[in-house]
Structures are given as C-alpha cells and as structure tokens.
N, C-alpha and C positions, 0 to 999 in steps of 0.2 A: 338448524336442521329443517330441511319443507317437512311438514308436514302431510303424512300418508295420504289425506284427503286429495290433497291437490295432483298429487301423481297419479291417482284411480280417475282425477278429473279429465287431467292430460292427454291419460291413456284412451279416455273416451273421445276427447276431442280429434284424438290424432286416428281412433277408429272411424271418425264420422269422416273426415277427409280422406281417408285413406278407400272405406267401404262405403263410397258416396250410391252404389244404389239399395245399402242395405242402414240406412242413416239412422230408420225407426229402431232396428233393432237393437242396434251399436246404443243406442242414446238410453235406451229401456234395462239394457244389461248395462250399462255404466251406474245408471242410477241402483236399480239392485245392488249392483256390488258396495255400493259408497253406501247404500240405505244400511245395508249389512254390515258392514264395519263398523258404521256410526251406532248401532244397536248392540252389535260385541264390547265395543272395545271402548270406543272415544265418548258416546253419549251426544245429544243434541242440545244446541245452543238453548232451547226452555228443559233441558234436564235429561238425565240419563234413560236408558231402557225403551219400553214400550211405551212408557206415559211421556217419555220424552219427545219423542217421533209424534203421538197423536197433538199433542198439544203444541208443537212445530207446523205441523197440517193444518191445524184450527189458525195458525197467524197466518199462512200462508194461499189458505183457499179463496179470498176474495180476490186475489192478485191474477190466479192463476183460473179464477170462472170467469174474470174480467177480459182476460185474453183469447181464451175457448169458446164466447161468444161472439167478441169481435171478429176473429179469425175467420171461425164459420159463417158467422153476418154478414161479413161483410164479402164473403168467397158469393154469397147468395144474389149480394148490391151486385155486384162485379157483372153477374149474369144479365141480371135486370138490365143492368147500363148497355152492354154488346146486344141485348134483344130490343132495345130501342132505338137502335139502329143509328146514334149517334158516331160512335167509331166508323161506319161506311161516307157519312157525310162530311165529315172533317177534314179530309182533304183539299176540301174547295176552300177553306181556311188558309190551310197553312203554306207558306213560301215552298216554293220549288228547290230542291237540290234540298244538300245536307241544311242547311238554315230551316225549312221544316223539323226535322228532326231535332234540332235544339228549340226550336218556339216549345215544341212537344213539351219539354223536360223543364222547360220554363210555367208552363201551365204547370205542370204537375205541382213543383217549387211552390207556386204559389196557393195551388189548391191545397197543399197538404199546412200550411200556415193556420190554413181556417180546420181543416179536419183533422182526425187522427192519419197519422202516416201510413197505416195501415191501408185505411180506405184510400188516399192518395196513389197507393203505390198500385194497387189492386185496378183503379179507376187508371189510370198510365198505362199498366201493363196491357189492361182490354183494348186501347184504344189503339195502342201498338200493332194487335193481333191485326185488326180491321186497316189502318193503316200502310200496314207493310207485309200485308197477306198472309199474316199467320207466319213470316220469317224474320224471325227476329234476331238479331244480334246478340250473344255475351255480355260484350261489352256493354251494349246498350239498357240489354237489363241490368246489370249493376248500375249504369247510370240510373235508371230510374228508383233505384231504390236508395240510389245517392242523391238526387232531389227530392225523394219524399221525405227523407231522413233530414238535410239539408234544410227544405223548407217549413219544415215543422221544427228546428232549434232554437229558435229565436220566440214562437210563440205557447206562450200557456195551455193553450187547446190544440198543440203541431204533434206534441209528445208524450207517452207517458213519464219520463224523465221529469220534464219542464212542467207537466201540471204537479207531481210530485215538489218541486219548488216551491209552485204556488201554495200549495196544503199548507207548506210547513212554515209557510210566512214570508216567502221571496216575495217582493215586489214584480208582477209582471214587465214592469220597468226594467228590473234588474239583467234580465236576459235577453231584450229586444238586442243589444247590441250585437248578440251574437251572429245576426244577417249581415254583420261586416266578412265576419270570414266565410259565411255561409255566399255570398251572393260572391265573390272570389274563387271559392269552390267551385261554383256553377260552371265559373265561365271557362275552369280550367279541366272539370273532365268534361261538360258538357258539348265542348266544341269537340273535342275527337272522338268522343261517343257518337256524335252526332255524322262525322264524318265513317268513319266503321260500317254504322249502320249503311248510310247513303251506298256505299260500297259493294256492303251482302245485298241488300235489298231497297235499291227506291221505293218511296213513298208512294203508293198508287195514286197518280192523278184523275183518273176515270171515274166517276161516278156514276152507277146505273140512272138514266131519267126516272124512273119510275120507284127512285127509292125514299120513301116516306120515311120520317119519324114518327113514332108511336112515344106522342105525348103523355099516353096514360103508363108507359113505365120509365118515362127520363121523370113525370110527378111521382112515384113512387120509391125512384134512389132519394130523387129530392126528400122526400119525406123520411126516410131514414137517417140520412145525412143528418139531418134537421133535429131528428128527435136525439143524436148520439152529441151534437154539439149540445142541445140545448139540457139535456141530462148532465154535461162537464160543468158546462157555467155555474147551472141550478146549486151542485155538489158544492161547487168547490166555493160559492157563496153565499150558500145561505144551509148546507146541511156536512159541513166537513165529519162531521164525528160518524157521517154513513161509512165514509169512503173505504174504514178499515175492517167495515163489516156486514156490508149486501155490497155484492157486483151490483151496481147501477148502471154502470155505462153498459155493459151484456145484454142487462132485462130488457134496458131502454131499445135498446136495438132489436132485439127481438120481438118485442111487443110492438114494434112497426112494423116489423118481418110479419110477423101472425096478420096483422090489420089488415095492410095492404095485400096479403096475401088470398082478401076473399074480391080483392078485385083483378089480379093478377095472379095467378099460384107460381111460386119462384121453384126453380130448378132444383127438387129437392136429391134428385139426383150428386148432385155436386157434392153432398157430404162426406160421403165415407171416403172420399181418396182427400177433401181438407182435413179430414179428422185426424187423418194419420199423419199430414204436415204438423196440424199442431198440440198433438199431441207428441209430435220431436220436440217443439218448441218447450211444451212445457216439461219435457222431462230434464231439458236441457238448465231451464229455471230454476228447477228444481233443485236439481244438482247444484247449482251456485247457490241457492242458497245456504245447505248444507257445509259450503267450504269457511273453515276456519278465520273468516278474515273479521276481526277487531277492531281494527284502524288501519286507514291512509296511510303514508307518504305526508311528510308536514305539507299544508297548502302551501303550494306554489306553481308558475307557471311549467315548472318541468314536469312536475308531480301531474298536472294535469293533461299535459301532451301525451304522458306514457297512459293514462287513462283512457286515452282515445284508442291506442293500440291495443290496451287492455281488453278493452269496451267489445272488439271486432272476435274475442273468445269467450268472454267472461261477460254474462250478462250485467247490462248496465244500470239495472234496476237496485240490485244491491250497492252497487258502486256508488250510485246516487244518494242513496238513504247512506251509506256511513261520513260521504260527503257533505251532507248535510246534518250529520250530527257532529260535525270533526267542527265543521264550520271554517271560515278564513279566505274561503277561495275568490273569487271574482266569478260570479256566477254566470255571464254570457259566456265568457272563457270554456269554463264546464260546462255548462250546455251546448254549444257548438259541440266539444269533444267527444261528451259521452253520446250525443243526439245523433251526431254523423258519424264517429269512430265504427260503427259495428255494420256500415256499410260496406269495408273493406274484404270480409268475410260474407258468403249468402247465409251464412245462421246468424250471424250475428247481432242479428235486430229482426223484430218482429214482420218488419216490412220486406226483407230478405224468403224469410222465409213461406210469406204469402206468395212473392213472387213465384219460388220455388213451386210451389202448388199449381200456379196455371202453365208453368214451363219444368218440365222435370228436371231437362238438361242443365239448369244452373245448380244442378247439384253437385257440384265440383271443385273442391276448393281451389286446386290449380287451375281447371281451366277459367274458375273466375278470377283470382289474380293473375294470369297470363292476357287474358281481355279484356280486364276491366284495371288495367294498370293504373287509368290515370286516376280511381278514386283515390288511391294512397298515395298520389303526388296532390293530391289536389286536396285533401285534407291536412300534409304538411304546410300545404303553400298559404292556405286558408286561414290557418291558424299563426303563420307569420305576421301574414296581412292584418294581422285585428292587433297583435303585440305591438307592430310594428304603428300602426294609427290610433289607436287609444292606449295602448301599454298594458300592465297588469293593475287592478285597481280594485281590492277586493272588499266589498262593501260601500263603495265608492258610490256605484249607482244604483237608484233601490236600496233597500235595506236586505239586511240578513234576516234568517230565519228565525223567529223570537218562540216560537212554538218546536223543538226539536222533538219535545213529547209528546204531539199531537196526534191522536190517535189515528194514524193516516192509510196504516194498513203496510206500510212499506218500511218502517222505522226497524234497525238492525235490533238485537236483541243483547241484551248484555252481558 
C-alpha cells in the first residue's frame, strides 16, 4: 500500500506542473497539508505530535539556511557579474554560429566543477541574458542548468550531493569518474541546445567600443566565489561536526555580500521576487523530507538509473543520505545520477530553480521537457557511456563511507 504521504506529495507536484504560474502556492499548501497529516495521524520520523515536528525542524534547519543563503547570495553575485559588464564582452570570445553557444555550456561545465552549481548556473544564465540579448531559448536554459548540474557531479565542491559524500567519508576519488558520463552528456544535449538556441537568437557579435569592464565588481563575484569555495574545503576538512549545525557555507557568503557591499552596494532589490523562488525550493525540501522513505532499492546499477529519474521529482538530498547509509553503490555512478538527474525537471535541483528566478518562463514543466528534450536522452545516454567504459564497481574506487553517523546535517533519521 503507498503510503498517504507520498500521494499528498504527488498531488503537489502534479499541482506545481500543472499551476506553473502559481508554483509558490501550490508548494506551501502541499506542504501544509503533509505537515498536517503528519501531526494528526502518522507522527514524524524524530516522533509523534508537536515535539515531533519541532525537533524534525531542529535536523532540518541548517540544510535549508544553507540553501536560503546561497540562493539569495548568489541571485545578488549574478547581478554584480551582468553590472561588470563581462556578459557584453564575451562575444569577442566566443565562435561564431551555434559553436558559441556550446563553448558557452562548456564554461559553464567547467566552472560549476570548481563552484556550487548554483552560482554556475546563475553566472551561465547572466551571461546568456548579455549574450543573446536577453532571448533566450527553453531549451537552452535547461541545458545550462544541465551543465551546471553535469559539471559539478564529478566534484566534491560541484554539488551538495557530492560534498555530502565527502562528509560521510567518500574518497573525492571515488566520484571523479562520474565526468565519464557527465562530459557524454555534454556533448549530447549540449550540441542541440546549442543549435535551438543559434536558431531563436544568435549570439550578438557587436560589441559597443566604448564598453568597459568594471574590475571593481568582476573582484567582488571573485571575492564571494572565493569566500563560498574556501568555507566548503575549510568544513569539510578540518570542521565536519559544524556541517550539521551552523549554515556555513550561507554565513560565508554573506559576510562577503555585507563586505564587499561597502565598496559596491549589490541590488538589493532582487530579493523579494528570489525569495519566493526559494522559498518554492524549500518547501519543496521539505516536503521530501517528511515522506516515509527508510530504505533504497538494493544497490545496484538499476536501482541507481531509476534514482536519477527519481532525483528530477524527489529531491535528491534525501536520496543521497539513505544512499549513503544503505551503502554498496559505486559512488561516481550515484553521483552522476542523483547530480544530473533533477536536471530534467526545472524544480528538480536547486540550480533549476535559480534559473527559474532570472527567467520565469521556465516555469513549465511541459514546456521544459518539450524543449529541452535532449537533457533526458542525454542523461540515459551518459549514464550507458560510463556502464558501458568502467562498468559497475562499487567500492572499487575510493573508498566507502566509514562515518555513516557523522554528524553531517543530512543523515536520514531512523
């Protein structure tokens, strides 16, 4: 029998696709309703009633300050980066015809390796706006939020997925593989994204003479950047027992925002219409936390394909932490999966739904699988690609997780 939970979940998600310019609400009344049943009837995974619910919240709030700041922080970086007037100049970089537009999605790929995929996808999408005059393609923004997702699978500081890995004792080794299916991916929606785009809107070749960079705000993304990787490393090696209980990476970014703020004041304007992106996001979290899920699927490579598809409804934050307390899998496997899988949906990952914030229009869950087709051929095909050249090898590379009880902030509850 499914369980009630997951049907009020359903019901929510098929209201968000359904009532795509009413997302906020849809997502806030889903959560109500599941918050309310689970306080009637079922009880919550730390215990029944009202002390069950509060003491749910107390596991759940660093994850979900963690997200609330980046979102916002980095909606702020996004500005900073378009008012230094690098997206106007870029053109004189990149190839002419559609081959611009994939160099494009290749930067991105690669910058979100080093960053959170958030800021990747945010830093893509600006540069797109400047690029292609503010008309952007569908399709194209699904691609980019399929290379930020893509480019960051493979690395420890690309994902919050993959730094959750790290916490709990994966060898950064262990997941580099996953750029086998990830750089396959690339090439498979990246070329017709790339061509789509070329299509609606060439790339502007013209750049104004007299168009400057303003060095004092491309140092200032720089600085935030900076301060958000170098908060991940600091965490995740030399202070793991914070991770599950101060937002770090949030403060850290913030307290660059504030800093750099008294030499540039950033768009503060931009809040209130991110807020309500992610505060979708997090009710969305939230809700999957809430759903009765216990245990996986036995590890294995099916078990983890259907994860990916999973991953593009059901956030993959959970998925991860029981995944890593089930243990067995082959962990670039899983990471590719859960990292790129929620590409295929625009909620389905956090970079999705940044997107969504500087473009409304990808509020749509049909018009994004109608345009952006090729992320879910190219997430199957990606995921061959890597069975198909290393096979399934779980534990094989890198070690497993030796800490499943680490206090890491994201570990399922029992």
């Amino acid at each position: 029998m499914i369980p009630p939970e997951f049907i009020l979940f359903a019901a929510t998600l098929l209201g968000v696709a359904v009532l795509h310019r009413h997302t906020l609400a849809v997502a806030l009344t889903g959560l109500t309703v599941i918050t309310g049943f689970k306080l009637g009837v079922t009880g919550f995974p730390a215990g029944p009633g009202l002390t069950g619910l509060i003491d749910h919240l107390g596991h759940e709030w660093v994850l979900l300050a963690n997200l609330l700041g980046l979102l916002l922080g980095f909606a702020l970086l996004a500005r900073h980066f378009e008012d230094s007037r690098i997206p106007l100049v870029l053109p004189r970089f990149l190839p002419a015809g559609w081959p611009g537009g994939f160099v494009l999605l290749v930067m991105i790929f690669v910058l979100s390796a080093l960053l959170d995929n958030i800021a990747a996808a945010l830093i893509g999408g600006t540069v797109a706006a400047g690029v292609f005059r503010h008309r952007v393609h569908l399709g194209y923004l699904a691609a980019i939020v399929a290379a930020s997702n893509a480019g960051g699978s493979g690395s420890v500081v690309g994902d919050t997925t993959t730094t959750m890995m790290w916490i709990s004792g994966v060898a950064p080794s262990a997941v580099l593989h996953a750029y086998v299916a990830a750089g396959v991916a690339l090439l498979v929606f990246g070329i017709p994204a790339a061509i789509q785009q070329h299509r609606y809107q060439p790339a502007a070749r013209q750049v104004p003479a007299d168009t400057a960079v303003d060095w004092t705000r491309l140092g200032i993304v720089i600085t935030i950047l900076v301060a958000a990787i170098a908060a991940n490393v600091a965490l995740n090696l030399h202070a793991k027992d914070l991770a599950g209980r101060v937002p770090v990476l949030g403060m850290a970014v913030w307290a660059a925002i504030l800093l750099t703020g008294l030499i540039r004041k950033p768009e503060w304007g931009l809040l209130p219409e991110s807020l309500k992106g992610s505060l979708f996001l997090l009710s969305l979290v939230l809700c999957a936390s809430l759903m009765p899920v216990e245990r996986l699927p036995a590890a294995s490579w099916p078990s983890a394909l259907t994860l990916g598809f999973v991953s593009a409804v059901f956030d993959n934050i959970p998925l991860t932490a029981l995944a890593l307390k089930q243990g067995g899998y082959d962990w670039g496997v899983l990471a590719y999966a859960v990292g790129f899988g929620g590409s295929m949906i625009w909620f389905g990952s956090s970079a999705g739904v940044a997107i969504s914030n500087l473009y409304p229009e990808a509020k749509s869950v049909l018009n994004w699988v109608r345009h952006g087709w090729h992320v879910a051929l190219a997430y199957v095909l990606g995921f061959a690609a890597l069975l198909l050249i290393l096979g399934w090898h779980p534990g094989a590379v890198g070690d497993s997780p030796t800490r499943t009880d680490a206090p890491t902030g994201w570990e399922s509850h029992p």
